[in-house]
N, CA, C and O atoms as a GROMACS GRO file, in nm:
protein
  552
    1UNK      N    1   2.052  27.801  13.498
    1UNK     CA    2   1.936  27.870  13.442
    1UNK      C    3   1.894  27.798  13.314
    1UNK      O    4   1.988  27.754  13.248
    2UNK      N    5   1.765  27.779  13.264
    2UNK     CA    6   1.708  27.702  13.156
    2UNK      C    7   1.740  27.808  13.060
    2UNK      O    8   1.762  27.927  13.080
    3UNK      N    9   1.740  27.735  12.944
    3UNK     CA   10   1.742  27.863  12.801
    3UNK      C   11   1.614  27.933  12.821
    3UNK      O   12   1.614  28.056  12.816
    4UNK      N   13   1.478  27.855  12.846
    4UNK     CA   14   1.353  27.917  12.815
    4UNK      C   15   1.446  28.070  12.921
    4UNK      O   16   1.495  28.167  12.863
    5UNK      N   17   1.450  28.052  13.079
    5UNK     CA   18   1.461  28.171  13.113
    5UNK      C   19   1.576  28.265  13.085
    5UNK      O   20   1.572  28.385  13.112
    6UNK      N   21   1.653  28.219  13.041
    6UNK     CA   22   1.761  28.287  12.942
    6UNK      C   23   1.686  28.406  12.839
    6UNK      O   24   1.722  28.523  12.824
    7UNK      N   25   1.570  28.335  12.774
    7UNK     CA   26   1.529  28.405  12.667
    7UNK      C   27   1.457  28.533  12.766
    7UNK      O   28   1.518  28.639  12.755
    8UNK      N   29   1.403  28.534  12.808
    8UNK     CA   30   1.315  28.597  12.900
    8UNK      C   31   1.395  28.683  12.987
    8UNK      O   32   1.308  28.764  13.018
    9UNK      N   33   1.510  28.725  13.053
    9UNK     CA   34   1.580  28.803  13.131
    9UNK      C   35   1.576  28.908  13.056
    9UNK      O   36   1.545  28.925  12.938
   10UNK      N   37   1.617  28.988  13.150
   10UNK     CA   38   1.645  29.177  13.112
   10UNK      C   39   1.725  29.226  13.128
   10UNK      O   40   1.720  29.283  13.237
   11UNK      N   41   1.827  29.243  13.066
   11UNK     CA   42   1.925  29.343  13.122
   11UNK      C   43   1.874  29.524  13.124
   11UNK      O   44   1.876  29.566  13.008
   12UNK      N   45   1.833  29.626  13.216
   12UNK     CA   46   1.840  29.737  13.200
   12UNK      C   47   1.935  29.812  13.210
   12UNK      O   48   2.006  29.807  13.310
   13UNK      N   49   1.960  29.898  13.107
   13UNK     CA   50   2.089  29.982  13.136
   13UNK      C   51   2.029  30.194  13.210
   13UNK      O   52   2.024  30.300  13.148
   14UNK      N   53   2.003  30.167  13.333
   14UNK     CA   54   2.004  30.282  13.388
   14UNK      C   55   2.012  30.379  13.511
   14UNK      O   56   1.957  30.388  13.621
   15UNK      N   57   2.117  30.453  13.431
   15UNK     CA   58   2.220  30.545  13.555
   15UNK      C   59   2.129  30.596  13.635
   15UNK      O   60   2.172  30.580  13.749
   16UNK      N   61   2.026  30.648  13.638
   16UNK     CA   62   1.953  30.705  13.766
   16UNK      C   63   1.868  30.598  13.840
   16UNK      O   64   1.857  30.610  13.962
   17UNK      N   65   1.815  30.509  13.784
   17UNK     CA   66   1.767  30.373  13.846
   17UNK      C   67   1.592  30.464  13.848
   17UNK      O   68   1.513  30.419  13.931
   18UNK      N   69   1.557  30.551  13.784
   18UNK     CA   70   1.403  30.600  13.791
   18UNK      C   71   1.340  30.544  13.737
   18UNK      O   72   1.232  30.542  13.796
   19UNK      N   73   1.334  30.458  13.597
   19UNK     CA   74   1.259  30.398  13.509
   19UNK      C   75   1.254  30.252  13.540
   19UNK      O   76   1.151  30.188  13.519
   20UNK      N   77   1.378  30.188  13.598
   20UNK     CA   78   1.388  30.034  13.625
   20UNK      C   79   1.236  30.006  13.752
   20UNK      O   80   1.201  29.889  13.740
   21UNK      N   81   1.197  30.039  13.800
   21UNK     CA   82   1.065  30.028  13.870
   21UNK      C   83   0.957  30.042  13.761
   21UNK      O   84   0.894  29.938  13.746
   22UNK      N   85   0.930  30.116  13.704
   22UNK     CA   86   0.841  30.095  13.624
   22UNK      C   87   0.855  29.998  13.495
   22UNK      O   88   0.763  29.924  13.461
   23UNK      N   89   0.948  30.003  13.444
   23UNK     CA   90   0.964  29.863  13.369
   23UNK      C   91   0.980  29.715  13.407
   23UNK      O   92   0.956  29.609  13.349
   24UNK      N   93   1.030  29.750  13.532
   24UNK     CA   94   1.000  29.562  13.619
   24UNK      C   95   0.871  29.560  13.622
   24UNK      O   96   0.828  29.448  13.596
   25UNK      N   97   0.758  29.666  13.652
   25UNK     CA   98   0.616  29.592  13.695
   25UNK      C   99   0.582  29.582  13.555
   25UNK      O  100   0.480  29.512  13.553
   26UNK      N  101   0.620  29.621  13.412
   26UNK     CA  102   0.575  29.582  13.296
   26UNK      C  103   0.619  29.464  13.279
   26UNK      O  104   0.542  29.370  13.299
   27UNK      N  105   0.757  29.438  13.239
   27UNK     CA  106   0.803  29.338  13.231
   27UNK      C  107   0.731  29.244  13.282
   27UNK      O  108   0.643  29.194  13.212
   28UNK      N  109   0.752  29.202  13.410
   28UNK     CA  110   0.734  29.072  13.482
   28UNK      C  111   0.559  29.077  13.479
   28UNK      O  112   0.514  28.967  13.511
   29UNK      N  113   0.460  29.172  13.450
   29UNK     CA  114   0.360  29.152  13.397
   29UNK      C  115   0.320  29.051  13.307
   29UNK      O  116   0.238  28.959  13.312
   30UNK      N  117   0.445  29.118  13.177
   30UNK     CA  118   0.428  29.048  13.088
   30UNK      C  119   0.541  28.951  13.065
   30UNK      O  120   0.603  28.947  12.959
   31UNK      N  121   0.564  28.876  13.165
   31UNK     CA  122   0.616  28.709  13.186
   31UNK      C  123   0.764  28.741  13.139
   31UNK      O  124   0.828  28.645  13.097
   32UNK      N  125   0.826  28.867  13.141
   32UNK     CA  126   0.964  28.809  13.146
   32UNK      C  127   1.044  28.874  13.292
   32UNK      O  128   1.009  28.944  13.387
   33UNK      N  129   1.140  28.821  13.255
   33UNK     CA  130   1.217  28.819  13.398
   33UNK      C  131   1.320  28.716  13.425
   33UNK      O  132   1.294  28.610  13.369
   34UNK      N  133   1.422  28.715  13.489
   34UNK     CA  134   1.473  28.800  13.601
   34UNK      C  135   1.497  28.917  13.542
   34UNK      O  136   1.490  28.902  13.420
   35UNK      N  137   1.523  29.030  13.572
   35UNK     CA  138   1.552  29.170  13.548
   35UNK      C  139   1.667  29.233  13.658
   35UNK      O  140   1.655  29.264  13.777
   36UNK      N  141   1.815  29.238  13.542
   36UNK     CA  142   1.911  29.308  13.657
   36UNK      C  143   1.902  29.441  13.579
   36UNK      O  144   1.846  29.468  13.473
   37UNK      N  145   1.993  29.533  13.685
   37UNK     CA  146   1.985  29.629  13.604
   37UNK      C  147   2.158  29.677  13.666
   37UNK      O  148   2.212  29.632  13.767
   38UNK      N  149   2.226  29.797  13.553
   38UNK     CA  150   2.326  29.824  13.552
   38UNK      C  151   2.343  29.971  13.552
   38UNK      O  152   2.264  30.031  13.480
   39UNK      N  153   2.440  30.050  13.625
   39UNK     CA  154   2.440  30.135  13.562
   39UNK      C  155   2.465  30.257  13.463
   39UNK      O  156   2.420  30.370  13.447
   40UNK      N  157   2.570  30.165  13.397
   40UNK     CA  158   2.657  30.232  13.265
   40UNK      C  159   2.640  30.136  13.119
   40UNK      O  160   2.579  30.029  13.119
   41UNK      N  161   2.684  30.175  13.037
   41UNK     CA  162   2.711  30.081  12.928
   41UNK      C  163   2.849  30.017  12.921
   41UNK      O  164   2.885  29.919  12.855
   42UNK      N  165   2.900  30.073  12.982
   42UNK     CA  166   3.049  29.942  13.039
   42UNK      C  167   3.023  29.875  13.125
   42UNK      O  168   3.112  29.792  13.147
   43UNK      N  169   2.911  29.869  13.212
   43UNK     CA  170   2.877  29.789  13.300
   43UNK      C  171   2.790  29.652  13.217
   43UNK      O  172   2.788  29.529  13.226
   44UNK      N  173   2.730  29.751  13.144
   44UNK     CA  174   2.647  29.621  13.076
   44UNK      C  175   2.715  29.537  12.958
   44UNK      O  176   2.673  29.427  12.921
   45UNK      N  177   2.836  29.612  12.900
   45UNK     CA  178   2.919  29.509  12.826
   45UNK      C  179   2.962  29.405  12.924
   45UNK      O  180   2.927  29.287  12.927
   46UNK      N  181   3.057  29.479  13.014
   46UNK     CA  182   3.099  29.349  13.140
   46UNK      C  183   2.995  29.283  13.165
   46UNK      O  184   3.042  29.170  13.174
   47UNK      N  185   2.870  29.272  13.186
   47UNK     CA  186   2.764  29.202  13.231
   47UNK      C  187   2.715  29.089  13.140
   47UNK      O  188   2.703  28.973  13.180
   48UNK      N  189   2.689  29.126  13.024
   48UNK     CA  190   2.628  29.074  12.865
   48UNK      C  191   2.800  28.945  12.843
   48UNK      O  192   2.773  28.830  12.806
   49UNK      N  193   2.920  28.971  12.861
   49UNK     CA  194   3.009  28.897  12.900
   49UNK      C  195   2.983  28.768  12.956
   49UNK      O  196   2.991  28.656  12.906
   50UNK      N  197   2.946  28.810  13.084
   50UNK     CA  198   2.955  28.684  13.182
   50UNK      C  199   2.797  28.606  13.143
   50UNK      O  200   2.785  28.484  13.135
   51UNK      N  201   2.718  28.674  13.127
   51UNK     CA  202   2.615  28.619  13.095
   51UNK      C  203   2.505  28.638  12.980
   51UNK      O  204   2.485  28.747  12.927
   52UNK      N  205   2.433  28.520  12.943
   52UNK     CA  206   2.332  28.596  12.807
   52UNK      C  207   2.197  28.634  12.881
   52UNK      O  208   2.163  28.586  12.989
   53UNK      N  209   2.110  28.746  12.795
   53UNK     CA  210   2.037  28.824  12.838
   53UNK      C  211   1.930  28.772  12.697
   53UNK      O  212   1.979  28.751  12.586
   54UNK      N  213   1.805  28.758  12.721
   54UNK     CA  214   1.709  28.787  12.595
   54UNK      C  215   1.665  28.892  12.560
   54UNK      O  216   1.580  28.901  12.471
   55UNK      N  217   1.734  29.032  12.649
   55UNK     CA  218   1.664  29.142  12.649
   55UNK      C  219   1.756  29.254  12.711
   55UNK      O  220   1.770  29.247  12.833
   56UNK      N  221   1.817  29.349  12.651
   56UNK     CA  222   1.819  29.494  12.656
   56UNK      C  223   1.777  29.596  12.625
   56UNK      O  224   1.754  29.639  12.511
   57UNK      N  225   1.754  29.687  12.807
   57UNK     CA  226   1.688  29.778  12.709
   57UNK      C  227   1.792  29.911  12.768
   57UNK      O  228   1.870  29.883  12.859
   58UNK      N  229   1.789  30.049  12.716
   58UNK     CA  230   1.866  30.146  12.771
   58UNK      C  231   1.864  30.261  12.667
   58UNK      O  232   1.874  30.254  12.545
   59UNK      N  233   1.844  30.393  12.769
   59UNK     CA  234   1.825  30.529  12.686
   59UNK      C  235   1.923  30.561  12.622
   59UNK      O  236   2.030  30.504  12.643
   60UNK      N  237   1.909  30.658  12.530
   60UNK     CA  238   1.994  30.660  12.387
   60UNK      C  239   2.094  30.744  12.543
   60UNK      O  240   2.199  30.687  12.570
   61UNK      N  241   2.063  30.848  12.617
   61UNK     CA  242   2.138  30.970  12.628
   61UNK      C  243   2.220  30.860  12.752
   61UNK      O  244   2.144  30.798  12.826
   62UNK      N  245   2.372  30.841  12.768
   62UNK     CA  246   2.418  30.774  12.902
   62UNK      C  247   2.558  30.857  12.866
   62UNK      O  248   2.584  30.926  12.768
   63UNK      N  249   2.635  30.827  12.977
   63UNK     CA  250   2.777  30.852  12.982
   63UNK      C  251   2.863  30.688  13.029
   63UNK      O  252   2.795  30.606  13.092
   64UNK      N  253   3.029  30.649  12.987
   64UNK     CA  254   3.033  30.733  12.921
   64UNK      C  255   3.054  30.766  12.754
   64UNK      O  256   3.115  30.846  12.683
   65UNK      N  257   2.963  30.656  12.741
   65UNK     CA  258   2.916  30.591  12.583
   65UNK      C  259   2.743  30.623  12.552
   65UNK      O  260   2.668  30.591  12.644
   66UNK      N  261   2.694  30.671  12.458
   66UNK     CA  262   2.564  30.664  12.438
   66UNK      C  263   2.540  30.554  12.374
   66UNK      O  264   2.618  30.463  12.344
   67UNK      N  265   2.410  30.567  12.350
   67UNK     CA  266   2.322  30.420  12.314
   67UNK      C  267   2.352  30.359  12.161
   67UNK      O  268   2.346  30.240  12.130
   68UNK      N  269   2.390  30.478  12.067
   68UNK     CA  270   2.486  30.411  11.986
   68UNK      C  271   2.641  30.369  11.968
   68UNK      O  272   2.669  30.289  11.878
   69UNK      N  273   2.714  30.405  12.028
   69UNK     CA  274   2.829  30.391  12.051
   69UNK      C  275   2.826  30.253  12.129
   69UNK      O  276   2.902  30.166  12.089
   70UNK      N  277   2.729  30.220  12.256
   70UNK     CA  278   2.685  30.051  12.348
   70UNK      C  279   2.634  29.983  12.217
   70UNK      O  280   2.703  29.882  12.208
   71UNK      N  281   2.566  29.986  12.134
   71UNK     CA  282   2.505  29.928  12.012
   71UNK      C  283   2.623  29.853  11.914
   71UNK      O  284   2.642  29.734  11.889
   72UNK      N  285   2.693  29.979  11.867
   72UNK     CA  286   2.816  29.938  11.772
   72UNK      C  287   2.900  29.813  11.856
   72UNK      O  288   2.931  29.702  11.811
   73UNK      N  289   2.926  29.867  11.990
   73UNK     CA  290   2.996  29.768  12.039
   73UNK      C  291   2.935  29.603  12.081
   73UNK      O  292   2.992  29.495  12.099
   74UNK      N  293   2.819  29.638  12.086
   74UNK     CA  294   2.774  29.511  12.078
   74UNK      C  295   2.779  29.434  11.978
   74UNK      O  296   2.854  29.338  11.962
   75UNK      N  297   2.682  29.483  11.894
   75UNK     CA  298   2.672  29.431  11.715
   75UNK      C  299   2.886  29.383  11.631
   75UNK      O  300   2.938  29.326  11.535
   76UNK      N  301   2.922  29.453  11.744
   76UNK     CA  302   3.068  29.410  11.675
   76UNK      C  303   3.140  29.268  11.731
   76UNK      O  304   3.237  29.212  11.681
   77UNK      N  305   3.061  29.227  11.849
   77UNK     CA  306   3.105  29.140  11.920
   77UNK      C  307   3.034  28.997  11.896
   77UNK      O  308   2.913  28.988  11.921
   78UNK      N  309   3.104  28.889  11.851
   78UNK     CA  310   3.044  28.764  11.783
   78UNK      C  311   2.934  28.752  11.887
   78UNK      O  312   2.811  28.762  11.896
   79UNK      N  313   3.045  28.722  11.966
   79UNK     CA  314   2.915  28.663  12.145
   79UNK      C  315   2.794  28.716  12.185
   79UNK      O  316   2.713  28.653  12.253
   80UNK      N  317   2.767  28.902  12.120
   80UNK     CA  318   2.698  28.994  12.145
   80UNK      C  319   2.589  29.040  12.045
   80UNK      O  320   2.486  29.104  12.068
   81UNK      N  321   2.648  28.978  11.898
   81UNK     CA  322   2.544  29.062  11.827
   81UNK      C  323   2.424  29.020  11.808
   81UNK      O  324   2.370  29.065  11.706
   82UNK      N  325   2.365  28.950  11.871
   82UNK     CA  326   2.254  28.873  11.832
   82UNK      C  327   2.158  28.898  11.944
   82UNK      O  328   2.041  28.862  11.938
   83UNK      N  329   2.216  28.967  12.059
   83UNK     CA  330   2.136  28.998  12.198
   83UNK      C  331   2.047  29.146  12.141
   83UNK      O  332   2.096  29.245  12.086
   84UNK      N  333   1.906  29.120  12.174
   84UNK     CA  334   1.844  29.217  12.099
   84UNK      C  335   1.783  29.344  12.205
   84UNK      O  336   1.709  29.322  12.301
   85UNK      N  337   1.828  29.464  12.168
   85UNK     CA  338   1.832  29.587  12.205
   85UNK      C  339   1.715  29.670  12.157
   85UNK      O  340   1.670  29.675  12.043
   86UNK      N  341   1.662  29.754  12.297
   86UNK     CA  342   1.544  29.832  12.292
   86UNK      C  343   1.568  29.968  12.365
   86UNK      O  344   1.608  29.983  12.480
   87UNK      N  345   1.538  30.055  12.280
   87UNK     CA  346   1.634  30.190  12.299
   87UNK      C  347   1.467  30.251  12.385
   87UNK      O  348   1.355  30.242  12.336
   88UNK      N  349   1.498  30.300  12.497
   88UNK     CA  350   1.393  30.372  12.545
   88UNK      C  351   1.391  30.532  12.624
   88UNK      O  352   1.381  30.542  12.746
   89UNK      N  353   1.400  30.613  12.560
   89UNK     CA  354   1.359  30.705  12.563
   89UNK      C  355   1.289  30.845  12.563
   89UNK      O  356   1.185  30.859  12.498
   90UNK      N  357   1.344  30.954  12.637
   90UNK     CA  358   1.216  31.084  12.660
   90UNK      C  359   1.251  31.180  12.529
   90UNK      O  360   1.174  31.270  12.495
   91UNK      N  361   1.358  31.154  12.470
   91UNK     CA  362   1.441  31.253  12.403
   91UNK      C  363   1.323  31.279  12.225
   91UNK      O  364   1.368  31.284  12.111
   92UNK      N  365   1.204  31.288  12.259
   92UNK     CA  366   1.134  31.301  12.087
   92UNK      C  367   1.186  31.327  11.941
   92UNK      O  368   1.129  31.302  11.834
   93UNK      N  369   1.331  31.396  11.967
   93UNK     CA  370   1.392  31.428  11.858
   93UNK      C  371   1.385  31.308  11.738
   93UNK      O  372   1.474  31.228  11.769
   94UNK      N  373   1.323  31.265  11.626
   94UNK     CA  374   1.304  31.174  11.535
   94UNK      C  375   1.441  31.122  11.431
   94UNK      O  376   1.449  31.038  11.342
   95UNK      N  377   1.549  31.229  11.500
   95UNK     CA  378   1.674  31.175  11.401
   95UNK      C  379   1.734  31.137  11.475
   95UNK      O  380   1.852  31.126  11.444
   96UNK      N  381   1.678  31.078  11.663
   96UNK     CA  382   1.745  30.978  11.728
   96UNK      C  383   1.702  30.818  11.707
   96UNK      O  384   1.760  30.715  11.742
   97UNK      N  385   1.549  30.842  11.619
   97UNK     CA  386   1.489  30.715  11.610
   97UNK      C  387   1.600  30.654  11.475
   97UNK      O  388   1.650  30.542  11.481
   98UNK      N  389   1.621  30.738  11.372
   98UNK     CA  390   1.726  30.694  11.271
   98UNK      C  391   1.830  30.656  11.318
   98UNK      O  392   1.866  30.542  11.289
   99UNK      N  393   1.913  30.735  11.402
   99UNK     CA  394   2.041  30.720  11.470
   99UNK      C  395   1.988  30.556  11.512
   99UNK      O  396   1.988  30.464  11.430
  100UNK      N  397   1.958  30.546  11.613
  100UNK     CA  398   1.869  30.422  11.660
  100UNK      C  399   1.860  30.287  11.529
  100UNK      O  400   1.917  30.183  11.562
  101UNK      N  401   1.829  30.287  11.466
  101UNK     CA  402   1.783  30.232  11.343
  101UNK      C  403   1.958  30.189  11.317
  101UNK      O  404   2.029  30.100  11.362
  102UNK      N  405   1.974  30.276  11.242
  102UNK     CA  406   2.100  30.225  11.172
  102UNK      C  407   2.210  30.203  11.253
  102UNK      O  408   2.313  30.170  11.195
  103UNK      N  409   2.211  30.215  11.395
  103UNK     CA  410   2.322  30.118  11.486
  103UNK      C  411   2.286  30.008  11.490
  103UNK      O  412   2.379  29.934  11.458
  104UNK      N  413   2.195  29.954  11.512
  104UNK     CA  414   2.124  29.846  11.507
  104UNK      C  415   2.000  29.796  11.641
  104UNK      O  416   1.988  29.682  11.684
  105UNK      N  417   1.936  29.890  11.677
  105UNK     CA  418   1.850  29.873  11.771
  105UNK      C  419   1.723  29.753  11.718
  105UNK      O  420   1.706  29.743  11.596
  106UNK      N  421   1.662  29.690  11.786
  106UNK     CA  422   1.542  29.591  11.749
  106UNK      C  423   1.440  29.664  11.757
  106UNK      O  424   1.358  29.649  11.667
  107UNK      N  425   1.408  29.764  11.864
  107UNK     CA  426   1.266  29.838  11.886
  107UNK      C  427   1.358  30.000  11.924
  107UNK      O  428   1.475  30.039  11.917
  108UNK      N  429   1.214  30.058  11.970
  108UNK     CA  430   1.226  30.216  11.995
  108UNK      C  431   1.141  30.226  12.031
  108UNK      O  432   1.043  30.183  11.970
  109UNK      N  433   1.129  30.295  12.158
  109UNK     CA  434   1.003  30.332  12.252
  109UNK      C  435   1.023  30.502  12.318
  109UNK      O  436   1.084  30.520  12.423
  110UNK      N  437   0.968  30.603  12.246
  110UNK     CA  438   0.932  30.723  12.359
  110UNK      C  439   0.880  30.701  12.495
  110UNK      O  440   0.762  30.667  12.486
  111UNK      N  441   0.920  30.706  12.616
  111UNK     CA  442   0.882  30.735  12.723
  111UNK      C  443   0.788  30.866  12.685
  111UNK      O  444   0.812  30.941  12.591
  112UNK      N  445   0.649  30.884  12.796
  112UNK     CA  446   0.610  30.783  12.875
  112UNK      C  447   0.557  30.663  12.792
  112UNK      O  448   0.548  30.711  12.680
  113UNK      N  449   0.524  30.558  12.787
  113UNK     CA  450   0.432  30.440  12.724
  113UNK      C  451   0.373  30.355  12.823
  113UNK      O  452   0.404  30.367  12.942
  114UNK      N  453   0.292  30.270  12.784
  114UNK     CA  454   0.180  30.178  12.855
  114UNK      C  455   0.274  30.080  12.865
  114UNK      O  456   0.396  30.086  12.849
  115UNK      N  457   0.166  29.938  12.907
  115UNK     CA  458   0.170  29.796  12.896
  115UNK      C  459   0.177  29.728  12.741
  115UNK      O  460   0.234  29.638  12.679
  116UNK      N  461   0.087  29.825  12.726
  116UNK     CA  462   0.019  29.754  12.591
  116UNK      C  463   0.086  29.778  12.467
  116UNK      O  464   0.055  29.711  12.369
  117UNK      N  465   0.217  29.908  12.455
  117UNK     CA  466   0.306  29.936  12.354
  117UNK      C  467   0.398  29.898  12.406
  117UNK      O  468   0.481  29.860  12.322
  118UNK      N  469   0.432  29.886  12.506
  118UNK     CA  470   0.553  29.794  12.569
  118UNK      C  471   0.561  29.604  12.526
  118UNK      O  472   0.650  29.520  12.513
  119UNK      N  473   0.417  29.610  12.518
  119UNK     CA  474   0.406  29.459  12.481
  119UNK      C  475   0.404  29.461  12.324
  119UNK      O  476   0.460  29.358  12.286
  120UNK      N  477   0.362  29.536  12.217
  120UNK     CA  478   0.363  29.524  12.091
  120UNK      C  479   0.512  29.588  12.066
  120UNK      O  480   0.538  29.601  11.946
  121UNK      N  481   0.578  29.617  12.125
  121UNK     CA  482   0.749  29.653  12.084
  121UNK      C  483   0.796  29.518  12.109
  121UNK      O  484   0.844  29.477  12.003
  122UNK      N  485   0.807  29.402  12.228
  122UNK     CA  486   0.855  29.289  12.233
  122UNK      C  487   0.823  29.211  12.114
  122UNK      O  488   0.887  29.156  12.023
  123UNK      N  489   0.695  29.226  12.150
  123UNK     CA  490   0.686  29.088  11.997
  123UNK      C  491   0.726  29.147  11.875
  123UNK      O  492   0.761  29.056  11.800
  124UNK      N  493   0.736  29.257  11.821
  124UNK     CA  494   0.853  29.345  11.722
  124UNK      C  495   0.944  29.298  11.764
  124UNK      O  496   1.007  29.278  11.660
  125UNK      N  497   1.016  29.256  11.858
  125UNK     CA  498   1.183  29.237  11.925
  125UNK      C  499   1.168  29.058  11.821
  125UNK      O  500   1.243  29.024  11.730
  126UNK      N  501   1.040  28.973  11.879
  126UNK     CA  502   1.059  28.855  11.856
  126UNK      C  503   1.004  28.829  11.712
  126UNK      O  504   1.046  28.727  11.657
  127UNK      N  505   0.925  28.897  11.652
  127UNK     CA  506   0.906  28.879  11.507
  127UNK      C  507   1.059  28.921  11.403
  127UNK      O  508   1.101  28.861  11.304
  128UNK      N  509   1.103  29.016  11.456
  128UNK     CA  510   1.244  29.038  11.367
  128UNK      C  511   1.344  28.946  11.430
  128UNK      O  512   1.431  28.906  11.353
  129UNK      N  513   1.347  28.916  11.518
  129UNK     CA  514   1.479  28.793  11.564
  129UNK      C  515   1.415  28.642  11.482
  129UNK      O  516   1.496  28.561  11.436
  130UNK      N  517   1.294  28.621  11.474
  130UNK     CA  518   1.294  28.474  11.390
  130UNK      C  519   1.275  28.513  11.266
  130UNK      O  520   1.230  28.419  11.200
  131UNK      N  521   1.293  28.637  11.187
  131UNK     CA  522   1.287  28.628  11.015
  131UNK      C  523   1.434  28.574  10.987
  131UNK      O  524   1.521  28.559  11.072
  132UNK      N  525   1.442  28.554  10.885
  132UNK     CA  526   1.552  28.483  10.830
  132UNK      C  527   1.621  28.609  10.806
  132UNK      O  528   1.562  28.717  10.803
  133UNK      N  529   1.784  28.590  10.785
  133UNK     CA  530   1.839  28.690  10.743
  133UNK      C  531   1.858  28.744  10.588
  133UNK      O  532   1.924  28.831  10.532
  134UNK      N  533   1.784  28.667  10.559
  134UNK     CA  534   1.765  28.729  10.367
  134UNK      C  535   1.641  28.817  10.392
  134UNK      O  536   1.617  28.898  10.303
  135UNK      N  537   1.550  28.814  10.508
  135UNK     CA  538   1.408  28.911  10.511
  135UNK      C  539   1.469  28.984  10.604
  135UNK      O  540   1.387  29.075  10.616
  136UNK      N  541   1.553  29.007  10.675
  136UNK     CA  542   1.590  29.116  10.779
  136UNK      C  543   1.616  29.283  10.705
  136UNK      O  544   1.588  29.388  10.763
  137UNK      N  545   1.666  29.275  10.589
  137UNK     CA  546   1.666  29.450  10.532
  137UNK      C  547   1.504  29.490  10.412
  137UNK      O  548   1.482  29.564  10.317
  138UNK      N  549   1.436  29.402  10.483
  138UNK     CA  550   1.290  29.447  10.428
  138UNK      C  551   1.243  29.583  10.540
  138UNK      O  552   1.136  29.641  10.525
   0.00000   0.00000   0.00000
């Protein structure tokens, strides 16, 4: 596989498999892809393992780790912390967007959303992955 499509893959992390259809026709809309999908967050550590991903995304609420608890463990892992994470969820509660925040998520998206906030959350994914790390706690 080329790096370019390296950068561009998806890992989805979800147990009911209802949302991975509608985010493949966004996605691959908007030019990324391949797109696997998993359905635990131990699945997607084992997965993120064997291979690099330019892209995770997965709802805060999973078993049998939630989306911060998959976060910490990523961000703790040399090989892992740099793979950038997009928390997507129905759950509106606003002290999951903090929770979110300070594990270390890249974006945050309420379900339902478009194309078009789906596409201004990526390039949020890719404007904070090329700031330098002296501009990253702005």
């Amino acid at each position: 596989m080329s790096k370019a499509n390296t950068l561009q893959n998806v890992l989805i992390i979800d147990p009911a498999g209802i949302i991975t259809r509608v985010l493949t026709v966004m996605l691959t809309e908007l030019g990324w892809g391949p797109i696997e999908t998993v359905p635990t967050p131990v699945d997607a550590l084992t997965t993120l393992r064997e291979k690099r991903f330019g892209l995770v995304m997965t709802d805060w609420a999973m078993d049998p780790m939630d989306a911060g608890e998959f976060l910490k463990s990523v961000r703790a892992d040399i090989a892992l912390a740099s793979t950038p994470v997009m928390i997507v969820t129905g759950n509106p509660d606003p002290s999951q967007f903090i929770f979110s925040s300070d594990a270390g998520a890249d974006a945050y998206a309420l379900v339902p959303f478009d194309i078009e906030t789906l596409a201004l959350k990526l390039d949020q994914i890719r404007l904070r992955r090329t700031r330098s790390p002296s501009q990253m706690g702005d």
